[in-house]
C-alpha positions as CSV (number, residue, x, y, z in Angstrom):
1,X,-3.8,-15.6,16.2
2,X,-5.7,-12.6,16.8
3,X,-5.9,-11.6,20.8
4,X,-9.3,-11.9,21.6
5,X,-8.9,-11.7,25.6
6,X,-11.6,-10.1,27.4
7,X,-11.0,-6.8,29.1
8,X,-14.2,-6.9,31.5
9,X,-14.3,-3.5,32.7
10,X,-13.6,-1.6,29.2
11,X,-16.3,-3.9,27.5
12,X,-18.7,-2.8,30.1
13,X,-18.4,0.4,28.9
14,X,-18.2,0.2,25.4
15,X,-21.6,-1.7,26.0
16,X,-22.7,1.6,27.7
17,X,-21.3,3.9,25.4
18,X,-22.8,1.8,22.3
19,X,-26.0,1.5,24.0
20,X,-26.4,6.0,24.7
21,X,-25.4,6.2,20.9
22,X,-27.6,3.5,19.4
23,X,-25.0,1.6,17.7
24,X,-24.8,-1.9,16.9
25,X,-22.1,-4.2,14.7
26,X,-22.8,-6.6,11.9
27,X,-21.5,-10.0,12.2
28,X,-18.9,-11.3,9.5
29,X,-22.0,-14.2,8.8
30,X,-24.0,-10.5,8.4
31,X,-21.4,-9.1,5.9
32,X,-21.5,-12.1,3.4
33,X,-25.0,-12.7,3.4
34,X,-27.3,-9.3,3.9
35,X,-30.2,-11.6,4.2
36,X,-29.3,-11.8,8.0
37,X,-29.3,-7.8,8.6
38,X,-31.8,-7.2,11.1
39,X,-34.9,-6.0,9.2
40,X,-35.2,-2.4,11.8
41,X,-31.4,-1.6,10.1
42,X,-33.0,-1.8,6.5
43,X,-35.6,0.4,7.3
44,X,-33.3,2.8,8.6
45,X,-30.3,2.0,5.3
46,X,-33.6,3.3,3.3
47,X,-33.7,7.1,4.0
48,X,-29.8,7.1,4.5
49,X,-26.9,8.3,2.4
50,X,-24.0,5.6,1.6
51,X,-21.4,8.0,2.9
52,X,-23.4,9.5,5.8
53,X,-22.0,9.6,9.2
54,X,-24.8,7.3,10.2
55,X,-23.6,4.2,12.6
56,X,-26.4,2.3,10.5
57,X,-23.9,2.5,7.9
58,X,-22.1,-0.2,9.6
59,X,-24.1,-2.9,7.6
60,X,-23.2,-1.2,4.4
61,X,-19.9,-3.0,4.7
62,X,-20.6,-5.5,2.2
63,X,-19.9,-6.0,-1.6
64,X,-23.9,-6.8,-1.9
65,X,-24.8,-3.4,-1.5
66,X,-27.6,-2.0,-4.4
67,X,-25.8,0.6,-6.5
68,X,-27.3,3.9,-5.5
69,X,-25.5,6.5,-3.5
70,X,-29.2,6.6,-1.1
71,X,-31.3,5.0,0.5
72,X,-29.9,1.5,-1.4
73,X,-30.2,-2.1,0.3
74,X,-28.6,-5.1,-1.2
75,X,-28.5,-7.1,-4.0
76,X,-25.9,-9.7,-5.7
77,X,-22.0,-8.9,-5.6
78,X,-20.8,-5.9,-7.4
79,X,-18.5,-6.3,-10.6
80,X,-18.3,-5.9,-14.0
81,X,-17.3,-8.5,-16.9
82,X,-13.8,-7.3,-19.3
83,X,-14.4,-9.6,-22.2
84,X,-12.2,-10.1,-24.9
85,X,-13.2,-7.1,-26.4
86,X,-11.9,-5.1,-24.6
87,X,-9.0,-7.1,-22.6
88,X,-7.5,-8.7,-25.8
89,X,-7.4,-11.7,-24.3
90,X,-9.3,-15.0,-24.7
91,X,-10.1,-15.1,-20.8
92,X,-12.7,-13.8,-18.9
93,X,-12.1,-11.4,-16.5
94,X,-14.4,-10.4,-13.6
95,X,-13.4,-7.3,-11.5
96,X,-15.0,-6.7,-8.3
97,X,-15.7,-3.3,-7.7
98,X,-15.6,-1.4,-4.5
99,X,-17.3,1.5,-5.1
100,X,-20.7,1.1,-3.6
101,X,-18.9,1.1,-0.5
102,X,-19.5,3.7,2.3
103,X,-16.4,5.8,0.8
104,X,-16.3,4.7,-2.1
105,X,-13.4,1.9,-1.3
106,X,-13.7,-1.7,-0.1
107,X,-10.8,-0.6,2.9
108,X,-13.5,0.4,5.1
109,X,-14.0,-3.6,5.4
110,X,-10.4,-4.1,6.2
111,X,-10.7,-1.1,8.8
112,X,-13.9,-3.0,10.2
113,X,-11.6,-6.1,10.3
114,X,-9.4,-4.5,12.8
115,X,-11.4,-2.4,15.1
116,X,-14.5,-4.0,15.6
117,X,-12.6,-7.5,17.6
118,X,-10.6,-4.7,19.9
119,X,-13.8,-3.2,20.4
120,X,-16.0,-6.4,21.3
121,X,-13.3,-7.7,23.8
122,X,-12.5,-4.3,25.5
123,X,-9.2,-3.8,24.5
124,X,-10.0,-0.4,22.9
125,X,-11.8,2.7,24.6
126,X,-13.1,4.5,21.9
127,X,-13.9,7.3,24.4
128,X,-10.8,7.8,25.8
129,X,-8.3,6.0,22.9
130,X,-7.4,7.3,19.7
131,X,-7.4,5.2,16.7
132,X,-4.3,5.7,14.0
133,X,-5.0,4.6,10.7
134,X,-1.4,4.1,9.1
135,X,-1.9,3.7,5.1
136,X,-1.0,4.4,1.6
137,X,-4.5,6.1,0.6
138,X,-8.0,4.5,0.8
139,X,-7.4,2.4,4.6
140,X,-6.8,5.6,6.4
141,X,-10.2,6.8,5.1
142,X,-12.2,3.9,6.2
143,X,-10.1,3.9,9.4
144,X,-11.5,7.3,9.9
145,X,-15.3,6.9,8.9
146,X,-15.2,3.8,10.6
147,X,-14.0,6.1,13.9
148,X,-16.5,8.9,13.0
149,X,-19.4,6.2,13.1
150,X,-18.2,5.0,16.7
151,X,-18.1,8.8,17.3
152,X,-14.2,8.4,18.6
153,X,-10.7,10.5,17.5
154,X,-8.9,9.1,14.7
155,X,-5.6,9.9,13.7
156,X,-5.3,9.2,9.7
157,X,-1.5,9.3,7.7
158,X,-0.9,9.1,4.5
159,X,1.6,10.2,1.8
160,X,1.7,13.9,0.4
161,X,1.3,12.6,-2.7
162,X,-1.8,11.1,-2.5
163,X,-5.0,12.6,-4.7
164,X,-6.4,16.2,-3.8
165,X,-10.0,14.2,-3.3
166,X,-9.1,12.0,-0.3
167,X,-7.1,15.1,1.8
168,X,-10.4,16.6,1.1
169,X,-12.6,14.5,2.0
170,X,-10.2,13.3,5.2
171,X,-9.8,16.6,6.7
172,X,-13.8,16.6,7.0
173,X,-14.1,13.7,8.8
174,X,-10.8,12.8,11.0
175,X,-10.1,14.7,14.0
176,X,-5.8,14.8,12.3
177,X,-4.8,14.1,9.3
178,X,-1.0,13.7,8.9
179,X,0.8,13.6,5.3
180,X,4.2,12.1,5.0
181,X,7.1,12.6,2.6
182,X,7.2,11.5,-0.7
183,X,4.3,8.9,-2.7
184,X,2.3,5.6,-2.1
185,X,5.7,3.6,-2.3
186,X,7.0,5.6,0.9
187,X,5.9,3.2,3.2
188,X,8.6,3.5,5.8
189,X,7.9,6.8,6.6
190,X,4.6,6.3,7.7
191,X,6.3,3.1,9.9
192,X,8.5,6.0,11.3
193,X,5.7,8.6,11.7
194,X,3.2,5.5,14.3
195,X,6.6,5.2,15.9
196,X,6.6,8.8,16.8
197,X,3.2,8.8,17.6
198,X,3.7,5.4,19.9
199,X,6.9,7.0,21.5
200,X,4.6,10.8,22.5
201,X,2.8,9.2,25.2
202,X,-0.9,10.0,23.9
203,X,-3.4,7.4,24.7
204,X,-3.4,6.0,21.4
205,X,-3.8,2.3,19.2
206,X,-2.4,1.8,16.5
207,X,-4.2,-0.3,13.7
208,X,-1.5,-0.8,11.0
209,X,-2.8,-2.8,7.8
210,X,0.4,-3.8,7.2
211,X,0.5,-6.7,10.8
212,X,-3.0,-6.4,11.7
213,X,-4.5,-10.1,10.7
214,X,-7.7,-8.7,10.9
215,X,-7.1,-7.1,6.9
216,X,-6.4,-10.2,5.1
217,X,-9.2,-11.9,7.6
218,X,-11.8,-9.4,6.7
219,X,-11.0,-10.6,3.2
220,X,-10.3,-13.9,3.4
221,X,-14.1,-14.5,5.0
222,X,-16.5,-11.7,3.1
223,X,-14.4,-11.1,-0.6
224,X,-13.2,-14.2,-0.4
225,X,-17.3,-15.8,0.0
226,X,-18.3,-13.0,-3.0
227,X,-16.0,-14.1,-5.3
228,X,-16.9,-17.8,-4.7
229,X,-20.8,-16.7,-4.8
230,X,-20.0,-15.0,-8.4
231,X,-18.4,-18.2,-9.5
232,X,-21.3,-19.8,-9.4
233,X,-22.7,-17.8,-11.9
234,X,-19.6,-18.0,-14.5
235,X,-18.2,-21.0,-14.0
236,X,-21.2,-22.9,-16.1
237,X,-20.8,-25.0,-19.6
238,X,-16.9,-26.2,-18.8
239,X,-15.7,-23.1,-17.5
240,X,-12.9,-22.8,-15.0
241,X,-11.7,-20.2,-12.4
242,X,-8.1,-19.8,-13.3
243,X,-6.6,-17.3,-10.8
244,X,-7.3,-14.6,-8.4
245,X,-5.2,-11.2,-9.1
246,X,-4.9,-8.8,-6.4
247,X,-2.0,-6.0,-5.8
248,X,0.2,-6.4,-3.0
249,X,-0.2,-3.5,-1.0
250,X,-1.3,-4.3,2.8
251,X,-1.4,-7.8,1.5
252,X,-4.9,-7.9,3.1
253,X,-6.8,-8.3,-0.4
254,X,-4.9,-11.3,-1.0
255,X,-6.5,-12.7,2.2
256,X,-9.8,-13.6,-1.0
257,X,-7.0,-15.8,-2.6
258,X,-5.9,-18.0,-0.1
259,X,-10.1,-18.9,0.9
260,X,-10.3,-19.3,-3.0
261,X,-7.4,-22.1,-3.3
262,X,-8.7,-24.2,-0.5
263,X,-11.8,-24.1,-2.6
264,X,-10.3,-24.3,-5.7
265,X,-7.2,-25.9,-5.7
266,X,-6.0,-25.7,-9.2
267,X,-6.8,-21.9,-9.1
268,X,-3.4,-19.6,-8.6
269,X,-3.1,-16.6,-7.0
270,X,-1.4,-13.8,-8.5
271,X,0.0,-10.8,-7.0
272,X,0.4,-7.4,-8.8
273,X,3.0,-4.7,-8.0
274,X,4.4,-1.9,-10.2
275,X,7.2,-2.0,-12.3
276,X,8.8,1.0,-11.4
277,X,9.5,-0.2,-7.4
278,X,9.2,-4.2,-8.2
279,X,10.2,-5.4,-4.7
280,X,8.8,-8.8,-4.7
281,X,9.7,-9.3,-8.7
282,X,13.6,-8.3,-7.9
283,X,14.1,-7.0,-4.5
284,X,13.6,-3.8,-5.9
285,X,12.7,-0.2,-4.7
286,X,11.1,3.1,-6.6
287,X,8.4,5.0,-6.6
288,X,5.1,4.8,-9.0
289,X,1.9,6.3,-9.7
290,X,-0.4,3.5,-9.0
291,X,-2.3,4.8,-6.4
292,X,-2.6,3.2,-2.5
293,X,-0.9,0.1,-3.3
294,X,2.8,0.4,-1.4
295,X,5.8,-1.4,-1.3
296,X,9.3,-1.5,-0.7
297,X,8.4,-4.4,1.8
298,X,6.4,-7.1,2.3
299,X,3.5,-7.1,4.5
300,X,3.6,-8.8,7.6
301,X,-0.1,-10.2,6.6
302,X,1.4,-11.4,3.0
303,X,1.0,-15.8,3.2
304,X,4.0,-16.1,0.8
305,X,3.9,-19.5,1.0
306,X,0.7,-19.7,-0.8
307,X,1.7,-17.2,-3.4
308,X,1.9,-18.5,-7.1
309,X,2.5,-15.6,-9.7
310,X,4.3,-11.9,-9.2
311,X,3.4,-9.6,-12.3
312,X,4.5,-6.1,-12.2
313,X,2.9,-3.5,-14.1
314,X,4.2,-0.6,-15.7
315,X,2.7,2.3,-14.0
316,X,2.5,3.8,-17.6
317,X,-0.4,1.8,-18.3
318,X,-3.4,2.8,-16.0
319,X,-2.4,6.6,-16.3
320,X,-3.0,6.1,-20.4
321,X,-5.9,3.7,-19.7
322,X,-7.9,6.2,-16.9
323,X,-7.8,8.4,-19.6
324,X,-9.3,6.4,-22.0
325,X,-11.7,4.7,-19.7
326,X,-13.2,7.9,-18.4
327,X,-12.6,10.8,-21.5
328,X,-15.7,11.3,-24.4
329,X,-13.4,10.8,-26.9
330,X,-11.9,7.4,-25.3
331,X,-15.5,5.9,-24.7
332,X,-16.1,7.0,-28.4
333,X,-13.4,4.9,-29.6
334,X,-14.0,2.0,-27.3
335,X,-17.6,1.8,-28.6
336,X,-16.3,1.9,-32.3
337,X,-13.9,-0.1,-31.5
338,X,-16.8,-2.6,-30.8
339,X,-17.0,-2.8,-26.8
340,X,-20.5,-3.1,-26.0
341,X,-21.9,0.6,-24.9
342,X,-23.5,-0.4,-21.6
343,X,-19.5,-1.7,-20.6
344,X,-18.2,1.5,-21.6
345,X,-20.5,3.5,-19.5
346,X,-19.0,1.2,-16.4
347,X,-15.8,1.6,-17.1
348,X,-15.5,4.7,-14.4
349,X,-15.8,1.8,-11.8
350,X,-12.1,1.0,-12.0
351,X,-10.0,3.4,-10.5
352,X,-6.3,3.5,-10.9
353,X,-5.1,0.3,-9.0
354,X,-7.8,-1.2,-10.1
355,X,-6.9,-0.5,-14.0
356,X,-3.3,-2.1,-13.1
357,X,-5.3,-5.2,-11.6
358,X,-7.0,-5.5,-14.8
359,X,-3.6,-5.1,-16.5
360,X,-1.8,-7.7,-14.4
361,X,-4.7,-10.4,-14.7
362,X,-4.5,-9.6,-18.7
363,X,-0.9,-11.0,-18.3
364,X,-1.5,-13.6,-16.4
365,X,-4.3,-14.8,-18.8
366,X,-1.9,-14.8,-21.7
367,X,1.1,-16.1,-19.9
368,X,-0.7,-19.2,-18.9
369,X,-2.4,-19.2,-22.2
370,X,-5.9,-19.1,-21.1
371,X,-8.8,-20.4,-23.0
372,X,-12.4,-18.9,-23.4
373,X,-13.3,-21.1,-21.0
374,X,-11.6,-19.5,-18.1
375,X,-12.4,-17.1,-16.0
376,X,-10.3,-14.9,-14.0
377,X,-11.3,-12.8,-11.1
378,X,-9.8,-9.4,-9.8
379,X,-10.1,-6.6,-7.7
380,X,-10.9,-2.5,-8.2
381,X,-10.5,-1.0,-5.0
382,X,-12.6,1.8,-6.1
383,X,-13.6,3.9,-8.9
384,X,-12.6,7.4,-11.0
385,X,-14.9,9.4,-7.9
386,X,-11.7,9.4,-6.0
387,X,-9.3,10.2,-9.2
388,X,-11.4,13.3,-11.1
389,X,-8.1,15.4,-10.2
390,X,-5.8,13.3,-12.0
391,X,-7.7,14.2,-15.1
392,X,-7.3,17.8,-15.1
393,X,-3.7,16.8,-14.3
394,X,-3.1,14.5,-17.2
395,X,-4.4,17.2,-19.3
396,X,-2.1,19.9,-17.9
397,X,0.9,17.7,-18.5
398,X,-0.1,16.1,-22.1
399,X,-2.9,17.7,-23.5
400,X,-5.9,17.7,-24.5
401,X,-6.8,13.9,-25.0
402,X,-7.7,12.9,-29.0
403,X,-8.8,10.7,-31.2
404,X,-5.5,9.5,-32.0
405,X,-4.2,9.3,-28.5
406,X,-7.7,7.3,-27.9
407,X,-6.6,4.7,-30.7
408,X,-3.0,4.4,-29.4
409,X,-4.4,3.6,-25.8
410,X,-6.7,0.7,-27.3
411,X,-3.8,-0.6,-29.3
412,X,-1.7,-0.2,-25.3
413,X,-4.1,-2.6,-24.0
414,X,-3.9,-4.9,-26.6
415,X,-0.1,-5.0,-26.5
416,X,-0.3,-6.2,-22.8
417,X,2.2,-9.2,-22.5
418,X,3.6,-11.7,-20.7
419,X,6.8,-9.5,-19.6
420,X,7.5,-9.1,-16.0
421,X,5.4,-11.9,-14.8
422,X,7.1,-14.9,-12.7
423,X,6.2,-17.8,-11.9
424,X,6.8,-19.0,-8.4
425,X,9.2,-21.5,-7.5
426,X,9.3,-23.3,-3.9
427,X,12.7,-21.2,-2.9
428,X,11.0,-17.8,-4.7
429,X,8.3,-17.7,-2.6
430,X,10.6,-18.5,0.4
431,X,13.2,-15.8,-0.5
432,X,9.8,-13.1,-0.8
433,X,9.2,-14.3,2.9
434,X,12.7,-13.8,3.8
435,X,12.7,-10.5,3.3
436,X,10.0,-9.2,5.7
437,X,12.6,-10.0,8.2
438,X,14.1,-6.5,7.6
439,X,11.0,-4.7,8.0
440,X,9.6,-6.5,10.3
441,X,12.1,-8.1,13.1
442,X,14.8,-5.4,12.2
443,X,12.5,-1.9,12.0
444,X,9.1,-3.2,14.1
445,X,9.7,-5.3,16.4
446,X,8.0,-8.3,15.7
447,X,9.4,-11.7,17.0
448,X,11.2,-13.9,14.9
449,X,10.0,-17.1,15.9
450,X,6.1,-15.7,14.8
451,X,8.3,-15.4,11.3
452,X,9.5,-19.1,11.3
453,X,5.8,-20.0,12.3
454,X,4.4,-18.5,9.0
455,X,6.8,-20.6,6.9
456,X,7.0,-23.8,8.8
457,X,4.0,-24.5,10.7
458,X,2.1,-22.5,7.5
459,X,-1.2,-24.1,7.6
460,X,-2.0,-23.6,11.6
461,X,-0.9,-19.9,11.5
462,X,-2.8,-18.7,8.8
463,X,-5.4,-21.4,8.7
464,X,-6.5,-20.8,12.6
465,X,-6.1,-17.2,12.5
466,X,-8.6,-16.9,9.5
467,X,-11.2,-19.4,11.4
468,X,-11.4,-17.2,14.5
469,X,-14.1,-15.4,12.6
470,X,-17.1,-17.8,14.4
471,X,-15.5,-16.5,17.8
472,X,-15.6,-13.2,16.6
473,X,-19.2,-13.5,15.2
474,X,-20.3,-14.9,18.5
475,X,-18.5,-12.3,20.5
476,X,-20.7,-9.6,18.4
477,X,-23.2,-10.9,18.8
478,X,-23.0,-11.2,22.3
479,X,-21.9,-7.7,22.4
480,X,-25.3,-6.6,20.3
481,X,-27.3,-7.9,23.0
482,X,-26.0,-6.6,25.4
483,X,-26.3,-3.7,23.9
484,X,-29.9,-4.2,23.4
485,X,-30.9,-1.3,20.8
486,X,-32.0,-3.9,18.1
């Protein structure tokens, strides 16, 4: 369960502080359905950017918001459709698509997810506590806008490796930005680096994706409500919703997948990892170029238990596939190829984790030998704004993209199969849980009975924990009265 205890005193002044700086919080109610966003915030989200330090912005956190980098409000759930055409499978395949964001990444929700119930109860200062944003790319950013909208210090880390556009971008907003060794599968040292920071004696908290519930929570009530709300729409003449794909990462987007089984039940949930470090396929370790996804353990926040599919992806595939996604000569070929124009001109939504979730759902479809009447539903994280580098990179390393290199990446995505995709047994997904014991009770400190509670008393953990969001609603909304600006 989340801790949700009151600390009277520090609340008091958080109300204060929010109150001199005008700045309110959405509910979780407010973040699934826009219609409840006070009418005074829309008049204010019109004349404002979508990445402006503007606490306004705060309501932007939403997958409803209108596609326009200013002045937008809201509108359905954003995602495009990969039909056949393109996928080479018979399935349909939705991806949501997190770029209409403030940052251009659905994390900032996550980020929102952890902060904002510290915040409400008092158990962080934002004017005298720093707030440390451990991640593998896109968290840390909406960690630190999140921290720049509450106008307090935030610490951000994340792996050298990482793309020239976030260190850029990062460096603008967070008061430190730390880089550690080696790529997004080096998730231990950024464990090592908060346990330096925890063991220097600065005033600090530390909001780690990895064990903070509120990630998959965050998910589990707003994605997890916009993919259901998008169902409606597709799932009409005898279609079905066959399975939710999401990478496995901080685990938190899989939080959307265990809302959608309790509302589907025959639905599965299917988690994607690369190939080249395939730690929940084989216990494995590596590195790979899929961008902000980690591994080499599993998350703390990972339900295992509800866990149906692992598919790894060959990290191969979405460095061809960006190129052909986002190049003139790929489009060119993917319109004679004949995907539908209007598609094509989309296709810079998908960024590169999000072009191995498209990847890992296109095995999944053809593993379980999906019909044209299912539909399967996926995440992109965010889109090619945070990637232009890798382009010029690409080209350094192989050239200038063709015509022929366009044609091979078509046939690529065609060739997609069922390789590297497994199919859960009881004792699989108990040997995946097993193994957070080494991260987690070994290297963190966490408790092992919390451990056993996840597997044997599975449904009140995760189940309670994700239906705290009403207390957390009403404590915000306590919290915005108090505050009184609206």
């Amino acid at each position: 369960m989340i801790d949700l205890t009151v600390h009277s005193d520090t609340l008091e002044k958080n109300i204060d502080y929010c109150r001199a700086k005008n700045i309110t919080l959405p509910t979780f109610s407010m973040m699934k359905n826009p219609d409840e966003i006070p009418q005074s915030v829309k008049e204010t989200l019109r004349n404002i950017g979508l990445w402006d330090l503007h606490s306004s912005n705060l309501y932007r956190i939403s997958w409803h918001n209108e596609p326009q980098d200013h002045g937008g409000l809201f509108g359905g759930v954003n995602h495009i459709v990969l039909p056949p055409q393109l996928t080479g499978c018979k399935a349909t395949i939705i991806m949501l698509t997190g770029r209409w964001f403030p940052t251009g990444a659905h994390k900032v929700g996550a980020t929102f997810g952890c902060l904002v119930p510290a915040l409400v109860t008092g158990q962080f200062d934002p004017q005298r506590t720093k707030a440390v944003w451990p991640s593998t790319g896109n968290y840390c950013r909406g960690g630190a806008y999140i921290s720049a909208l509450l106008a307090c210090n935030a610490i951000a880390i994340l792996p050298e490796e990482m793309s020239r556009e976030r260190f850029e971008w990062l460096k603008s907003i967070a008061g430190e930005v730390i880089a550690t060794p080696g790529c997004e599968s080096n998730v231990k040292e950024i464990f090592d680096k908060c346990w330096e920071l925890r063991n220097s004696g600065e005033d600090l908290k530390i909001f780690n994706q990895f064990d903070e519930m509120g990630n998959p929570l965050w998910h589990y009530t707003v994605t997890g409500h916009a993919v259901e709300s998008l169902l409606g729409e597709y799932l009409v003449d005898g279609r079905q919703f066959a399975g939710y794909v999401a990478s496995s990462g901080s685990g938190g987007t899989l939080g959307a997948g265990y809302y959608l089984k309790r509302k589907f039940p025959r639905s599965k949930l299917v988690v994607a990892e690369a190939l080249q470090c395939p730690t929940l396929l084989m216990n494995g370790f590596g590195g790979h170029r899929i961008e902000g996804i980690g591994d080499k353990h599993v998350p703390w926040v990972h339900d295992c238990k509800d866990t149906d599919f692992v598919v790894a992806v060959d990290d191969e595939v979405p460095m061809r596939v960006l190129r052909l996604f986002n190049e003139p000569v790929g489009r060119q070929a993917l319109q004679n190829s004949g995907v539908d124009s209007e598609l094509v001109n989309q296709l810079d939504l998908l960024g590169i984790s999000g072009i191995g979730n498209m990847a890992a759902a296109i095995k999944f479809a053809k593993y379980h030998e999906l019909t044209e009447q299912d539909v399967v539903v996926s995440i992109a994280t965010d889109s090619m704004q945070l990637y232009g580098s890798r382009l010029g990179e690409l080209e350094q390393e192989r050239g200038v993209y063709s015509e022929f290199q366009a044609q091979r990446d078509i046939e690529l995505i065609g060739s997609i199969g069922m390789e590297h995709t497994k199919e859960l047994t009881y004792y699989d997904r108990k040997t995946i849980h097993n193994l957070k014991y080494y991260t987690w009770i070994e290297q963190q400190g966490r408790e092992v009975e919390e451990l056993n509670d996840q597997w044997d008393n599975h449904d009140a953990y995760w189940y309670n924990t994700f239906e705290q969001v009403d207390e957390i609603d009403q404590l915000i909304t306590d919290f915005n009265k108090r505050v009184g600006v609206i």
